[in-house]
C-alpha positions as CSV (number, residue, x, y, z in Angstrom):
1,X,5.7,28.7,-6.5
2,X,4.5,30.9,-3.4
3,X,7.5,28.9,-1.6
4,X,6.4,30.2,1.9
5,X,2.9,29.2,1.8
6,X,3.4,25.8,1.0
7,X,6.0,25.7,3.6
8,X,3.2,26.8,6.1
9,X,0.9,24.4,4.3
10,X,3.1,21.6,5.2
11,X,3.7,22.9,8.7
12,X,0.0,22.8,9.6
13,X,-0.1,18.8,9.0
14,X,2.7,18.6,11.7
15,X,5.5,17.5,9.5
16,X,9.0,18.2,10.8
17,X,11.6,20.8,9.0
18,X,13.2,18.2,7.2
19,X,10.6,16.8,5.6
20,X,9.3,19.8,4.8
21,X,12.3,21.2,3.0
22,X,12.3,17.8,0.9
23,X,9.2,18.7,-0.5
24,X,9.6,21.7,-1.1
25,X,12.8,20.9,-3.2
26,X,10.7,18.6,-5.1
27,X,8.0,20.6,-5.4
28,X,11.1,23.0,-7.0
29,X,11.7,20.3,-9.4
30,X,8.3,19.8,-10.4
31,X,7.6,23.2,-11.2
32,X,11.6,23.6,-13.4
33,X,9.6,20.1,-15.2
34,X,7.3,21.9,-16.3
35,X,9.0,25.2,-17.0
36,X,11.0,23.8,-19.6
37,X,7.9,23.9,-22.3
38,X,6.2,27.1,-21.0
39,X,7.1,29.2,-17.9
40,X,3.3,29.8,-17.2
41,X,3.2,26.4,-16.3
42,X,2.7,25.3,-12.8
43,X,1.4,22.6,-10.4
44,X,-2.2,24.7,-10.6
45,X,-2.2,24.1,-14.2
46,X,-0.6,20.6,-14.2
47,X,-2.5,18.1,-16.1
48,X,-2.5,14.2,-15.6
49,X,0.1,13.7,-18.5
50,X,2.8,16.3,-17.1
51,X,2.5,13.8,-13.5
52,X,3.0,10.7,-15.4
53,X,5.9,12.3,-17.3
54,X,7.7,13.6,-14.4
55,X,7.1,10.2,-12.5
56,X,8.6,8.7,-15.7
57,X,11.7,11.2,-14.7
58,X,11.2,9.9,-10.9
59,X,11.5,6.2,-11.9
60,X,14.7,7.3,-14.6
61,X,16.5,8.9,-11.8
62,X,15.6,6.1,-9.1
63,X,13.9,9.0,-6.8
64,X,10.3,7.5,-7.4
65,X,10.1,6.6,-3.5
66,X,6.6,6.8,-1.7
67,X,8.1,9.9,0.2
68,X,8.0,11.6,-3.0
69,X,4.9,10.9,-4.6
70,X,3.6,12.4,-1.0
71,X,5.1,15.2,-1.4
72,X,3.9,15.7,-5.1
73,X,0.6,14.9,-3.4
74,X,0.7,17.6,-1.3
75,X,1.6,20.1,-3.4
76,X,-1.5,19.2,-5.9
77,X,-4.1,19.7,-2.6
78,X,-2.2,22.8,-2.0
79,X,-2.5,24.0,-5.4
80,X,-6.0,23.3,-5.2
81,X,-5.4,20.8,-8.4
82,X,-8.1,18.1,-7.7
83,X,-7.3,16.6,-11.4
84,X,-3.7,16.5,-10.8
85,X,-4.4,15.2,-7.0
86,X,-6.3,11.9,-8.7
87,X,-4.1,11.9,-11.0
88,X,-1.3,11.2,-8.5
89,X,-3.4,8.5,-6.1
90,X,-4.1,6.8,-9.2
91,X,-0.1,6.6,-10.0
92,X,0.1,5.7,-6.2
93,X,-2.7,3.2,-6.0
94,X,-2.0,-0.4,-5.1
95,X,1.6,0.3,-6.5
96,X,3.0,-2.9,-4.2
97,X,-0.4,-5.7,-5.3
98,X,2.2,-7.4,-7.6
99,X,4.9,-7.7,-4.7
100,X,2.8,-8.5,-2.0
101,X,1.4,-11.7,-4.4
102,X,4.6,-12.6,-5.2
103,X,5.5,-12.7,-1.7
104,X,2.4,-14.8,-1.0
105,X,3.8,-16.9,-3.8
106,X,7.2,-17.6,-1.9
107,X,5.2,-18.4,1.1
108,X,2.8,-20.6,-0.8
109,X,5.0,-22.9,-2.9
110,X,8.8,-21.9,-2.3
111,X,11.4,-19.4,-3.2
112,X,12.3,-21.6,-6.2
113,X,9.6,-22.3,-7.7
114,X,8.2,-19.0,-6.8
115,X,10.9,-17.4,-9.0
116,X,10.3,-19.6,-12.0
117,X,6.7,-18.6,-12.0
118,X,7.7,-14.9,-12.0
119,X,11.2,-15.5,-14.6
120,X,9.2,-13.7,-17.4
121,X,7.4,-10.8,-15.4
122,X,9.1,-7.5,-14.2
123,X,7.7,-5.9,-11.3
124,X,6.8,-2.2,-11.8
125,X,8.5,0.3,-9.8
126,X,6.1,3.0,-8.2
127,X,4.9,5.6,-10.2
128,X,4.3,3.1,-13.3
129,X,1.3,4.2,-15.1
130,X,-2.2,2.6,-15.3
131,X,-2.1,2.1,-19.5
132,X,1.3,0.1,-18.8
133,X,-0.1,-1.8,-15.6
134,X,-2.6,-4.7,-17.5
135,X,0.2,-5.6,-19.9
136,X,1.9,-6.9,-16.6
137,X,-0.8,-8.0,-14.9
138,X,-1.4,-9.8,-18.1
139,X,1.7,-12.0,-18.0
140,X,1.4,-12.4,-14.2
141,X,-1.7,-14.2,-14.3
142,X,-0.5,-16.7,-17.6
143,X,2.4,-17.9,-15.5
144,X,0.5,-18.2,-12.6
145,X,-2.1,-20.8,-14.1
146,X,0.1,-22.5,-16.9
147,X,2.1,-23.7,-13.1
148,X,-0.6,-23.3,-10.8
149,X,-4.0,-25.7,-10.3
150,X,-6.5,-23.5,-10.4
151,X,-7.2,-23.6,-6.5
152,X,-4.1,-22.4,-5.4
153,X,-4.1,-19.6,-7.8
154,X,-7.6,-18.2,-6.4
155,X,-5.5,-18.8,-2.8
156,X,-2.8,-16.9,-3.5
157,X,-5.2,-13.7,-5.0
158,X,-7.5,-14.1,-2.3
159,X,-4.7,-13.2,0.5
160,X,-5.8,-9.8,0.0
161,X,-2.5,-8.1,-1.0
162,X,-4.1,-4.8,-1.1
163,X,-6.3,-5.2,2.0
164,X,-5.1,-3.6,5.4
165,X,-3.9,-5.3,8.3
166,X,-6.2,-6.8,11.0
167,X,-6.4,-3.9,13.5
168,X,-7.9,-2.1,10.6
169,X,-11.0,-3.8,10.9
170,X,-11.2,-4.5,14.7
171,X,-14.0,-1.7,15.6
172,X,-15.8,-3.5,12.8
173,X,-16.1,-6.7,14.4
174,X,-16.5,-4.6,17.5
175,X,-19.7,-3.4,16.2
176,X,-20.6,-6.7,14.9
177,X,-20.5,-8.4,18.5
178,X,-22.7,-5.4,19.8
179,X,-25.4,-6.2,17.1
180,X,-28.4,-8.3,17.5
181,X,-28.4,-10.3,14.6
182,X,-26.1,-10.3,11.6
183,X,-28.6,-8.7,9.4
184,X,-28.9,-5.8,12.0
185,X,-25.3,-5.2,11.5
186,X,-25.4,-4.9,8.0
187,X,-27.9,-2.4,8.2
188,X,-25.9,-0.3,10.6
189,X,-23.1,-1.1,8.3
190,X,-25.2,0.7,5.4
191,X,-26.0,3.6,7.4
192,X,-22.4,4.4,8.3
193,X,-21.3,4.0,4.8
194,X,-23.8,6.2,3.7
195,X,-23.2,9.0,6.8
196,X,-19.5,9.3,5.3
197,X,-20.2,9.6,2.1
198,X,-22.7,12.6,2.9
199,X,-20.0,14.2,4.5
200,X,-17.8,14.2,1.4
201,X,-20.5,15.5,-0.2
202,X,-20.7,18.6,2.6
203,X,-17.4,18.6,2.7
204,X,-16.4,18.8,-1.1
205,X,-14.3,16.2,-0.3
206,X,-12.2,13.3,-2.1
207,X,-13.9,9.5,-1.8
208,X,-10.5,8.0,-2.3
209,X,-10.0,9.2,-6.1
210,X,-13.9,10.5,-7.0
211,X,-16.4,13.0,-6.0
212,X,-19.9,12.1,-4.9
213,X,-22.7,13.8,-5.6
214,X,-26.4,13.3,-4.8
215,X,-26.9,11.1,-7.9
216,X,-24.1,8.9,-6.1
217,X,-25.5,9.0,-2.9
218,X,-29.2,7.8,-4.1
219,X,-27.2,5.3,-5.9
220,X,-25.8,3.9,-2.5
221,X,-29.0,4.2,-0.8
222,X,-31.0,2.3,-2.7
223,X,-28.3,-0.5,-3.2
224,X,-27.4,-1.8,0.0
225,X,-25.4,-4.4,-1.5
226,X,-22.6,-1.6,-2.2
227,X,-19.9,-1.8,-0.5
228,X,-21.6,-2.9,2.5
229,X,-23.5,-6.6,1.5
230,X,-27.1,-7.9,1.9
231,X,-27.4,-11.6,3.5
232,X,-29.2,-14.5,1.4
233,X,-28.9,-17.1,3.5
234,X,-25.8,-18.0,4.4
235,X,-24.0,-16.1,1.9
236,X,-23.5,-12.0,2.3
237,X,-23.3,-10.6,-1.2
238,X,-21.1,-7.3,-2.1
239,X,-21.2,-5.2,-5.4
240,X,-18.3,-2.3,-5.0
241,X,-19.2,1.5,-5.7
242,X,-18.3,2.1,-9.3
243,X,-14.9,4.0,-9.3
244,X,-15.8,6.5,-11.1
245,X,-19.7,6.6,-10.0
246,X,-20.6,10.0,-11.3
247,X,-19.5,9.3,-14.7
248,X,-21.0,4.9,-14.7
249,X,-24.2,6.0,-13.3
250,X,-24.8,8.0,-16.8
251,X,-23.0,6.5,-19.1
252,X,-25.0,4.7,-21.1
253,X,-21.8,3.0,-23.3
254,X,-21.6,-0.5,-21.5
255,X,-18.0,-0.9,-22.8
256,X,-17.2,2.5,-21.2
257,X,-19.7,1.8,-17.8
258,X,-17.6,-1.2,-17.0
259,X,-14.3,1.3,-17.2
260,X,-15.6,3.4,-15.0
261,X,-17.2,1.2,-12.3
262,X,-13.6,-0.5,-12.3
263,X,-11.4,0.1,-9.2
264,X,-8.5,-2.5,-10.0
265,X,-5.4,-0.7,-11.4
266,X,-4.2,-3.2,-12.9
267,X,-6.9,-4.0,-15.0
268,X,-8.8,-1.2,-15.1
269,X,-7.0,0.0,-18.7
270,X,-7.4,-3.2,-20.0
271,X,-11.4,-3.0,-20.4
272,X,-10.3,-0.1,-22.8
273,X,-7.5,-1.5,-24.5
274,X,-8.6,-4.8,-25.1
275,X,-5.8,-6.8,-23.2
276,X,-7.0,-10.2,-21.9
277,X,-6.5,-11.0,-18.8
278,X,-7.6,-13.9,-17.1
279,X,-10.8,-13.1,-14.6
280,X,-9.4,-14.8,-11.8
281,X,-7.2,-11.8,-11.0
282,X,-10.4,-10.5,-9.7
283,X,-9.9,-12.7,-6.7
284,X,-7.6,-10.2,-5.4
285,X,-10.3,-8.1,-5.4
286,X,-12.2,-10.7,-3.5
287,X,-9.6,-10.8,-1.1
288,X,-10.1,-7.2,0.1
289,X,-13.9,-7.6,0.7
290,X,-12.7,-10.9,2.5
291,X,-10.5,-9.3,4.8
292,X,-13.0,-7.6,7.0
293,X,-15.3,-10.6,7.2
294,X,-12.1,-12.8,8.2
295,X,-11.8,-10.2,11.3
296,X,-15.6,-9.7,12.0
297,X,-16.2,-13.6,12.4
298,X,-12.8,-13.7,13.6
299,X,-12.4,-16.9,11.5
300,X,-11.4,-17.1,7.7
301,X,-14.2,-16.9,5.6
302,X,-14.6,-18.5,1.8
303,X,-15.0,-15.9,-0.9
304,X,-16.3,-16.2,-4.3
305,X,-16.0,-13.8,-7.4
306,X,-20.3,-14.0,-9.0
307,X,-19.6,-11.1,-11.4
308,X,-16.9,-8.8,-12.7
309,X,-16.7,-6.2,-15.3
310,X,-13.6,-8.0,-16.2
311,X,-15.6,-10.5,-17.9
312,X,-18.4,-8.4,-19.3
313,X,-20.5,-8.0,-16.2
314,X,-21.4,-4.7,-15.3
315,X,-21.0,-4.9,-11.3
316,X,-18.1,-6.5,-9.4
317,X,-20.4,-8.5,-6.8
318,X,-18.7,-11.4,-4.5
319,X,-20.0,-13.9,-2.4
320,X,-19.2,-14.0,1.7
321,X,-19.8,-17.2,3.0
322,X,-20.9,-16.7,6.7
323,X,-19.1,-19.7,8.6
324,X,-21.5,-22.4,10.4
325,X,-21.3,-21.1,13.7
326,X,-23.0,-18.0,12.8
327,X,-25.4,-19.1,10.7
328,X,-28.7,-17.2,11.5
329,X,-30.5,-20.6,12.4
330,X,-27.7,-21.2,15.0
331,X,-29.0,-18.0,16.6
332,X,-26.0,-15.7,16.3
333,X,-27.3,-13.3,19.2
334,X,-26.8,-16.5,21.3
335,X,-23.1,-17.2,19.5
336,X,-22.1,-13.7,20.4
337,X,-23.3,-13.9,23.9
338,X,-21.0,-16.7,24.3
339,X,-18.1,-15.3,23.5
């Protein structure tokens, strides 16, 4: 490894000497990994199987902390390895959904019972791979509804483990005060969304774990519903951008389409593998397209799940249910002025 370089690399994204030298060591490591079955191997080379392997090593030698897989991270950009860079967010990718629900369990229904509903599921530690993750999730959710009514279960998935914290969304609902109506907001909403991913198209930039091209971006345009939502009334509906959009959009194999469009890591394997997991789990993905709404109205908001790929659907497409007070024959120009 050009040791120096990387050191430099590191520099230039203001981390401090310390952390710098830890990643350098584990960059070190990572490269004597992969030394030990061919000394041309190295982290420009590294393929998606020698990062779960070593990440296996990580979780043997109880070193698989989030400081690590950072560092690993870094050295893939500065490598110029964009498969072993996905490859890495993917490993990282909603690594603490379980915890955070099982936390929302405790708070829900008690530490007791909390821990009988868990007594037969192990939590992953970080750096657990995605063909090991629906297995989990599997178990998870039969617990979960052999002691759970059915209501409480969608509850508990819909507190948006994986979500953000308020502030996140507070220059959304910002925005949404300054528009004049809620359907001009969504159409601003659109257009930013859109403006970002053309820059990652200049750019030649990541979108989270994909590349978009054109094809992705025409996509987008002509389904405002994506990421953004479309108002029917009093409900906003949502379809997410297929994960992997480049490879859904042609892909004419719907087993295979339904892979790629899914963004869940814990189930995502499963449409492959044939695991069955309950489609309820993909309230927790209803609870991260909740989570801005609950901020913009500055109210919680019900959310439904309409379709998932979980289930056979090809989309992921969830329901917002705009609260009373801003229903559009309220007048919510006159709502916002009030407040």
């Amino acid at each position: 490894m050009d040791e120096e370089r990387f050191r430099s690399f590191c520099a230039k994204r203001g981390l401090d000497a310390s952390i710098i030298q830890a990643n350098v060591l584990l960059a070190r490591e990572f490269e004597t990994f992969l030394n030990r079955k061919d000394r041309n191997r190295n982290m420009s080379n590294a393929v998606p199987d020698d990062l779960e392997n070593f990440a296996c090593l990580l979780i043997e030698n109880g070193t698989n902390t989030w400081e690590n897989f950072l560092a690993l991270l870094r050295y893939a950009r500065f490598a110029s390895n964009r498969e072993a860079e996905i490859a890495l967010l993917e490993l990282m990718d909603g690594s603490d959904v379980l915890e955070n629900l099982s936390e929302t369990l405790r708070q829900t229904v008690g530490e007791s019972k909390r821990d009988d509903i868990l007594a037969e599921v192990k939590l992953p530690p970080l750096g657990t791979s995605s063909k090991e993750k629906p297995k989990i999730t599997k178990k998870f959710m039969e617990r979960l509804e052999a002691k759970l009514d059915e209501k409480t279960c969608r509850e508990i998935l819909l507190s948006g483990p994986h979500a953000g914290p308020r502030e996140e969304y507070l220059p959304e609902r910002k925005e949404f005060l300054a528009s004049k109506s809620i359907d001009d907001f969504l159409a601003k909403r659109h257009r930013k969304y859109l403006a970002a991913l053309e820059k990652h198209v200049k750019e030649k930039t990541l979108y989270f774990t994909q590349e978009i091209d054109q094809g992705v971006l025409e996509y987008v345009r002509n389904t405002p519903t994506c990421q953004n939502g479309v108002r029917d009334g009093d409900i906003i509906y949502i379809t997410k951008i297929p994960y992997n959009a480049k490879k859904c959009l042609h892909e004419k194999d719907e087993k295979k389409k339904r892979y790629y469009y899914c963004h869940c890591p814990w189930v995502r394997e499963a449409i492959k593998s044939g695991v069955k997991i309950s489609p309820n789990f993909c309230y927790c993905s209803a609870g991260f397209e909740k989570r801005p709404w609950d901020v913009i109205f500055d109210q919680p908001v019900e959310a439904d799940v309409i379709e998932t790929v979980l289930k056979g659907d090809l989309v992921c497409k969830f329901a917002i249910h705009i609260p009373k007070s801003f229903h559009e024959s309220k007048g919510t120009t006159q709502k916002k002025r009030k407040e």
